[in-house]
C-alpha positions as CSV (number, residue, x, y, z in Angstrom):
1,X,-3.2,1.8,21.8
2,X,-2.8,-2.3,21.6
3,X,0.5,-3.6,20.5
4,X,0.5,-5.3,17.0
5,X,0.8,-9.0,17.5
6,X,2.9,-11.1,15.8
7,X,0.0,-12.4,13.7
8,X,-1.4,-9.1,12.4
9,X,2.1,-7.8,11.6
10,X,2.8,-10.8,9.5
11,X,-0.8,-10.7,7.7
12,X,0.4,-7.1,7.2
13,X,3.7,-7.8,5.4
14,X,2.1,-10.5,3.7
15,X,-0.6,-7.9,1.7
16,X,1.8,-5.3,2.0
17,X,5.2,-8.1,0.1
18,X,2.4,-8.5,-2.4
19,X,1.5,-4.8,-3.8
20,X,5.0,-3.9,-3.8
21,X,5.6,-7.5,-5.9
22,X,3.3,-6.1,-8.2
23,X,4.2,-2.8,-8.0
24,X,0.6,-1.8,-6.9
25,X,0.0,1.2,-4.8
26,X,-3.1,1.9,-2.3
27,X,-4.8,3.9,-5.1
28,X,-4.3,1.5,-7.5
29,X,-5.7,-1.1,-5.1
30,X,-8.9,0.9,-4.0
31,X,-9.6,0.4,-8.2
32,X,-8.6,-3.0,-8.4
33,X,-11.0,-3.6,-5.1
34,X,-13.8,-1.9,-6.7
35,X,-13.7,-3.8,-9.9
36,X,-14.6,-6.6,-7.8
37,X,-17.4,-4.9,-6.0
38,X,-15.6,-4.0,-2.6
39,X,-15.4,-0.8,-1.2
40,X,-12.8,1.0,0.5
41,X,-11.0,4.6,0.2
42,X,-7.2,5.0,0.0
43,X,-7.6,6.1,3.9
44,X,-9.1,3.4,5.1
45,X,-7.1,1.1,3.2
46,X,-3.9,2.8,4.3
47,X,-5.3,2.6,8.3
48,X,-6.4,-1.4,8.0
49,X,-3.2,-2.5,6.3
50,X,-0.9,-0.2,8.6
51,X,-2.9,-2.2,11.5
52,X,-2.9,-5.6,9.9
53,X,-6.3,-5.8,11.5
54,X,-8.7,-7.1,8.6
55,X,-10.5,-10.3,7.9
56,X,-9.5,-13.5,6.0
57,X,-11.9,-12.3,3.9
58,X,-10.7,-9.0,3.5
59,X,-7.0,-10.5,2.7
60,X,-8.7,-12.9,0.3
61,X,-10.3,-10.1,-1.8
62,X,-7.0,-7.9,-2.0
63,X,-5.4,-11.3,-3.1
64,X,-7.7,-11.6,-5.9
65,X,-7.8,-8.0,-6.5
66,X,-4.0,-7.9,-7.3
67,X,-4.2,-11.1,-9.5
68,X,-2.3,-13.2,-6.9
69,X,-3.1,-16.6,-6.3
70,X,-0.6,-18.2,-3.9
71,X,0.0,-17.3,-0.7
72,X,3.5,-18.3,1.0
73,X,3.9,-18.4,4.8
């Protein structure tokens, strides 16, 4: 299996900073997701953000999905 570059590990513990900052949970993402018409399961979700291998797009939605608006590098 590929090593996790330094780049998808951060993009990881950015999402990852967030939830726990909001004190949101996988499950509770998958709802927040789907209120804003995107689709994943708590499995799935679990396996892309353990990876940190997901789109801008992707990182975007949970973003607005959690009610964040700022991103800090």
């Amino acid at each position: 299996m590929p090593e996790r570059t330094d780049w998808e590990a951060k993009a990881r513990g950015i999402l990852r900073a967030e939830m726990a900052k909001h004190n949101i949970s996988y499950a509770q993402l998958v709802k927040k997701l789907a209120a804003i018409d995107v689709q994943e399961d708590e499995r799935n979700l679990r396996n892309k953000v353990s990876r940190g291998k997901f789109t801008a797009a992707f990182m975007l939605q949970c973003m607005s999905a959690i009610g964040e608006r700022e991103i800090r590098f």
